[in-house]
C-alpha positions as CSV (number, residue, x, y, z in Angstrom):
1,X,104.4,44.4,89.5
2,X,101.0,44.7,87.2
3,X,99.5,45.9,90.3
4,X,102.2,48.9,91.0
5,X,101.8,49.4,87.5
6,X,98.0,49.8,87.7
7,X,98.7,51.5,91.2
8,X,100.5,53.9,89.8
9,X,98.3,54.8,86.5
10,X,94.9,55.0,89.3
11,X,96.8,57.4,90.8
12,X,98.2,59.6,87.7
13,X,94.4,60.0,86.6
14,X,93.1,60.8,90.2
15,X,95.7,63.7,90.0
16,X,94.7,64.8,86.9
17,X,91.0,64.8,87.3
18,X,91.9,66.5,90.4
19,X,93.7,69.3,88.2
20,X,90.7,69.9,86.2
21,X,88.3,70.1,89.1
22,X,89.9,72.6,91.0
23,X,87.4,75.3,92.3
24,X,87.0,78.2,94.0
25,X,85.3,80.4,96.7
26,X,81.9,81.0,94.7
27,X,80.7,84.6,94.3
28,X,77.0,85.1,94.5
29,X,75.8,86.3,91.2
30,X,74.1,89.4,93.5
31,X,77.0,90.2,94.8
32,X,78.5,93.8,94.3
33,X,82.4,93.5,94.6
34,X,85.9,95.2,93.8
35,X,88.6,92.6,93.2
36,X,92.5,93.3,93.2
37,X,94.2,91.3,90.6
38,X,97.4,90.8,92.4
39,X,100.5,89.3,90.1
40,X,103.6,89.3,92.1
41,X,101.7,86.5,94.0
42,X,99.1,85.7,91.5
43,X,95.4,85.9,92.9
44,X,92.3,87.9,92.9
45,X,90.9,89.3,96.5
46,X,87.6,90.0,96.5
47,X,85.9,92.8,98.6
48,X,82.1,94.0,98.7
49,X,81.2,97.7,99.2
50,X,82.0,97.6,103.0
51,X,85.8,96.5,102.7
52,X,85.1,93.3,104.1
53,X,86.9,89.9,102.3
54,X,84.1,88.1,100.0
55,X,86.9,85.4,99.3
56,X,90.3,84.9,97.9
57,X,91.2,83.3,95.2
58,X,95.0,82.1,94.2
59,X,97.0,80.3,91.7
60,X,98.9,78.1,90.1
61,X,99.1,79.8,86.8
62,X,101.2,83.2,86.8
63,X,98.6,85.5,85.7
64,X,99.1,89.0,84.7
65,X,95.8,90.9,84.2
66,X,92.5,90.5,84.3
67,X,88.9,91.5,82.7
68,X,85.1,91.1,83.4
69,X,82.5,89.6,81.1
70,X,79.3,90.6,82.5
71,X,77.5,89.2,84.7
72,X,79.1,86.2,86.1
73,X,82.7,85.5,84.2
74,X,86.0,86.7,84.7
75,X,88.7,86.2,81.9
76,X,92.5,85.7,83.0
77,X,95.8,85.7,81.2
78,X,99.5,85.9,81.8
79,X,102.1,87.6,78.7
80,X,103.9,84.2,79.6
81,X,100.9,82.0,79.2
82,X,99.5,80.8,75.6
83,X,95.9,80.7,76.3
84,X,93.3,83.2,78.2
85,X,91.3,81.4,81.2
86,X,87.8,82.1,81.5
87,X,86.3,81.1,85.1
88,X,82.6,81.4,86.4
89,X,82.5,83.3,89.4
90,X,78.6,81.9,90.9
91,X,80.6,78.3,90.6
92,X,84.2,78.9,91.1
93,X,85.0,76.9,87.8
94,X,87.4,77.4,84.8
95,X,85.1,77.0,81.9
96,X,87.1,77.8,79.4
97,X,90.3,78.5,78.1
98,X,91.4,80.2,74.5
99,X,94.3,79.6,72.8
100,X,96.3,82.6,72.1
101,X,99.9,81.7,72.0
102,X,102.4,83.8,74.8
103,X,102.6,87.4,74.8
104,X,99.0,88.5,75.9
105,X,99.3,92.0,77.4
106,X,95.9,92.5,77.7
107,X,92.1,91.6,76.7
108,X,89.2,94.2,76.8
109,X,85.2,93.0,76.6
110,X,83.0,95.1,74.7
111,X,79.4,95.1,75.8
112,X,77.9,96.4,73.0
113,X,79.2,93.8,70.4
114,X,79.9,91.5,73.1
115,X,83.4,90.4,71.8
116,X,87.0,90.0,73.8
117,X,89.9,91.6,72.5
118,X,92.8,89.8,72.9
119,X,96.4,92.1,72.7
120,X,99.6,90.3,72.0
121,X,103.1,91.7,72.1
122,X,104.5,89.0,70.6
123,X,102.7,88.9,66.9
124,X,101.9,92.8,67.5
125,X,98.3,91.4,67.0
126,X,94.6,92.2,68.6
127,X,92.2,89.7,68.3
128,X,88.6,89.2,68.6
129,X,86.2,86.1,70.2
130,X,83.1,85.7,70.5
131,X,81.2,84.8,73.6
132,X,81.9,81.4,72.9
133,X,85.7,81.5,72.6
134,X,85.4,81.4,68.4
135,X,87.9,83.8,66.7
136,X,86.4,86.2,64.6
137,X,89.0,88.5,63.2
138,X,92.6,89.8,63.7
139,X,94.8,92.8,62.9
140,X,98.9,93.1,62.8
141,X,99.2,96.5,64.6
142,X,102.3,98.4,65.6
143,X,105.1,97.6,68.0
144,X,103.6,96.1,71.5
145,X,99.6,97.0,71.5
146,X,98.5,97.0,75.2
147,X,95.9,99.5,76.6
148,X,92.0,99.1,74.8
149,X,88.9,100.6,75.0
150,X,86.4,101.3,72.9
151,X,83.4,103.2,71.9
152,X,80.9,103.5,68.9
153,X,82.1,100.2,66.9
154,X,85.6,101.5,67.0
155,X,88.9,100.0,69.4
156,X,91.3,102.5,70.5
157,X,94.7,100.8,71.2
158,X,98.2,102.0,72.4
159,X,101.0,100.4,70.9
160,X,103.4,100.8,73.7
161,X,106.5,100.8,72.2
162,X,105.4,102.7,68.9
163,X,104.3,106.3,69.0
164,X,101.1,105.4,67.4
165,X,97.7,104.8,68.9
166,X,95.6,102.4,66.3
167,X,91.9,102.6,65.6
168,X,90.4,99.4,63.9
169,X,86.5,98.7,63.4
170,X,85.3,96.5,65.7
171,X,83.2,94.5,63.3
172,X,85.8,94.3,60.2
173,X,88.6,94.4,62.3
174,X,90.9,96.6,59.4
175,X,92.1,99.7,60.6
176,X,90.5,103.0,60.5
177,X,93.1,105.2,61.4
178,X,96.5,106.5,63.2
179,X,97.0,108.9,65.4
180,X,100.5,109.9,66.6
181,X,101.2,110.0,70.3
182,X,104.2,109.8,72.6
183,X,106.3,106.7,72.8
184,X,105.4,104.5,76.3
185,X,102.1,105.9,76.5
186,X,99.8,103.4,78.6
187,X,96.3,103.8,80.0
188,X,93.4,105.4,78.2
189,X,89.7,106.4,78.8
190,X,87.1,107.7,76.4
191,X,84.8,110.6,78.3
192,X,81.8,110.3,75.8
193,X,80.9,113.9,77.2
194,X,83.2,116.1,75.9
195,X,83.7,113.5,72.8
196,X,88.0,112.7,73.6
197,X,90.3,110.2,74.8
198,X,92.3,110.8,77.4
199,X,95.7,108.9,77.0
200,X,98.6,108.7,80.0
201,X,102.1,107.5,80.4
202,X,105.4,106.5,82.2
203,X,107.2,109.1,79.9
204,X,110.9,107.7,78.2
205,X,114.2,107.3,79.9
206,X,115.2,109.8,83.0
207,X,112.5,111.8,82.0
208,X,108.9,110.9,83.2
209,X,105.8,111.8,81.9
210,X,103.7,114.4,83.6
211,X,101.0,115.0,81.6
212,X,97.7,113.2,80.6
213,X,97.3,114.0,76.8
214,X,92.8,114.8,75.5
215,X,92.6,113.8,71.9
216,X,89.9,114.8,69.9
217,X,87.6,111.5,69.0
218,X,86.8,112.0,65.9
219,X,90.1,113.1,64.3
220,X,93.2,112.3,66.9
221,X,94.2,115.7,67.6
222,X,95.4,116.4,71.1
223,X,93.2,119.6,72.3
224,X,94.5,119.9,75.6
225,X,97.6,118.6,77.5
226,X,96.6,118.3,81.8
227,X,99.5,118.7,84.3
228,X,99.5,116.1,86.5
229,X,102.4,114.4,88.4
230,X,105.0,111.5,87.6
231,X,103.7,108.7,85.4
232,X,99.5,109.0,85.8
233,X,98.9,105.6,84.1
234,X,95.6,104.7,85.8
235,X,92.2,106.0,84.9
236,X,88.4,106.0,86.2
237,X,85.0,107.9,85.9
238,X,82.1,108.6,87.6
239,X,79.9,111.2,86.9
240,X,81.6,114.5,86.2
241,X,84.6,113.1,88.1
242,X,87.5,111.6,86.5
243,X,90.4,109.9,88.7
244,X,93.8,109.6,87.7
245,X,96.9,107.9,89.5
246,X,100.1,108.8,89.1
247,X,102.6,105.5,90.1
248,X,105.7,107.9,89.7
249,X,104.7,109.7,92.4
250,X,102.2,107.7,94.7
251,X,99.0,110.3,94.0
252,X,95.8,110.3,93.0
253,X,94.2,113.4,90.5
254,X,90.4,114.4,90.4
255,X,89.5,116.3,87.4
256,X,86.2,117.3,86.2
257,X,85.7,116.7,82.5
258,X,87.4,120.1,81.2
259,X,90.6,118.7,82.8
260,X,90.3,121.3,85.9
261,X,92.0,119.7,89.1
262,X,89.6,119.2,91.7
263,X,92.0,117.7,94.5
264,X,94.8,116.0,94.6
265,X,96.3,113.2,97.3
266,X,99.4,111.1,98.2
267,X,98.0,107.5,98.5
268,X,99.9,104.0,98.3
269,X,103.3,102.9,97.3
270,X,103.7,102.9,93.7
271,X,99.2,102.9,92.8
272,X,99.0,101.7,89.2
273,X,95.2,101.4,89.5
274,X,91.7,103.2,90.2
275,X,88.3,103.0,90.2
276,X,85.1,103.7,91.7
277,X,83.0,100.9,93.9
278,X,79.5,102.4,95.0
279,X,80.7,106.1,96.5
280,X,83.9,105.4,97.0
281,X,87.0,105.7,95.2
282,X,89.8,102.6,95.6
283,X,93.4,102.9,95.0
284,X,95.9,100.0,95.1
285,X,99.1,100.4,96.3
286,X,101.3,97.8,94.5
287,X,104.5,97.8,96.7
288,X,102.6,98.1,99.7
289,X,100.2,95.6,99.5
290,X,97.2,98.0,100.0
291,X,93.7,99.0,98.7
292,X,92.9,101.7,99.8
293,X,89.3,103.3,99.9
294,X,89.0,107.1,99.7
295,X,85.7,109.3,100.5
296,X,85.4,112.8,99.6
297,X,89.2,113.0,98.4
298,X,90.8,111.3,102.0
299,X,91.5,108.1,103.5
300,X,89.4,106.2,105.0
301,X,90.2,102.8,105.2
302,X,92.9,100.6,103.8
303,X,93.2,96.7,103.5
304,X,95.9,94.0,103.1
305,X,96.0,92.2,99.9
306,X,98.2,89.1,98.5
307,X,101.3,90.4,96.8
308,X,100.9,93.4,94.5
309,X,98.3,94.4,93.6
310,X,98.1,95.8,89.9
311,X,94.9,95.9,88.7
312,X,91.1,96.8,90.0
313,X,88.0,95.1,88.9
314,X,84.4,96.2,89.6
315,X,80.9,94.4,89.5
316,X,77.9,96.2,90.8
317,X,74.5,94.1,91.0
């Protein structure tokens, strides 16, 4: 019996230290990549410039979104999960993992101050870490903050179910201002050129949003309103180009900076996210299981990914 028992407790460890091991496909610090962040069957797919599959890598854990912490790390977290997962890509290891409590809806890295923000839906919080996973400061926000960025030692946030977008200072962490914006608003991008913000949305009921909202930086106001199509949630930017998709309608915007379309195309089933790899422009289709890479506004490849695909990460070395 001692030797069951004993049998038994070799065993319990070997599966544990197991656990704790478990690594991944490594990615070559030189490598240039765009990774889908898939979360109906949670997993990251990795592709470099060419289309082709660097690696895959999937999980246990039911992961939800994901960020990048130049050069080499990539933070993961799940509103369901109560801590944020930080792996090392050149080694394929978790090395570390924050405590957050559940409701994370997402975490934004700031280069400048090199700090994650951490949103919560749960405690209507946003919190900030250093680069060693230490806490630095928090703020109670509105109802459900969600989509960051953040520019100039300030963090733009959309509460999602508040018609309020907060700005706090990123080194005090107290809040700066409000400015009022429409309720379910989600996805945001600051185009230092023209000094706004240009804020999207699913829109409220049986009636979808259609337009992407510019805000004026400094002081909130909306300048301009830019007709787009059903739901444009998604945003990117490079150059004088700025993508948008609409999920509502399964289309991808280009407008220039001064909101003027430049094109416009039907692309994957239900695209949440864009963004721009090299001289290409990606789109992921989430109910079709697609990427899809677009050159001079058409089509011209498109590649299978594990179950949807939500959310686009890019690393060029």
């Amino acid at each position: 019996m001692k030797k069951w028992v004993a049998f038994l407790f070799l065993c319990t460890i070997w599966i544990l230290h197991g656990c704790n091991d478990e690594e991944f496909q490594q990615i070559n610090q030189h490598q240039s990549f765009v990774a889908s962040v898939n979360i109906l069957e949670p997993s990251v797919d990795f592709f470099d410039s060419d289309g082709e599959r660097i690696a895959t890598w999937k999980f246990e854990k039911a992961y939800t979104g994901a960020a990048l912490i130049p050069y080499d790390r990539l933070v993961l977290y799940g509103h369901q999960l109560d801590e944020v997962d930080i792996y090392e890509l050149s080694t394929g290891k978790l090395i570390q993992s924050i405590e957050t409590g559940t409701g994370t809806t997402n975490v934004h890295y700031d280069k400048k101050e090199k700090l994650l923000f951490v949103a919560n839906s749960e405690s209507n919080t946003v919190a900030s870490f250093n680069e060693q996973g230490e806490k630095q400061g928090e703020i109670r926000l509105k109802d459900y903050p969600m989509s960051m960025d953040s520019h100039d030692g300030k963090l733009y946030v959309v509460n999602y179910k508040a018609p309020v977008l907060s700005v706090v200072d990123i080194k005090s962490m107290s809040l700066v201002d409000e400015w009022n914006i429409d309720k379910s608003s989600s996805g945001l991008l600051i185009v230092k050129e023209t000094n706004t913000l240009w804020v999207g949305g699913h829109g409220s009921g049986s009636r979808p949003n259609q337009k992407v909202k510019v805000l004026d930086l400094d002081n909130g106001q909306v300048i301009q309103e830019i007709q787009a199509s059903q739901m444009p949630v998604g945003f990117s930017k490079k150059g004088d180009i700025i993508y948008v998709t609409n999920h509502g309608s399964n289309e991808l915007f280009a407008f220039d900076l001064n909101g003027k379309m430049l094109w416009r195309k039907e692309v994957g089933a239900n695209p949440f996210a864009v963004a721009v790899f090299k001289d290409n422009v990606i789109v992921a289709g989430f109910d079709d299981n697609q990427i899809y890479i677009l050159e001079n506004g058409e089509i011209k490849r498109k590649i299978s990914t594990q179950s949807g695909p939500f959310q686009l990460l890019v690393r060029e070395v």
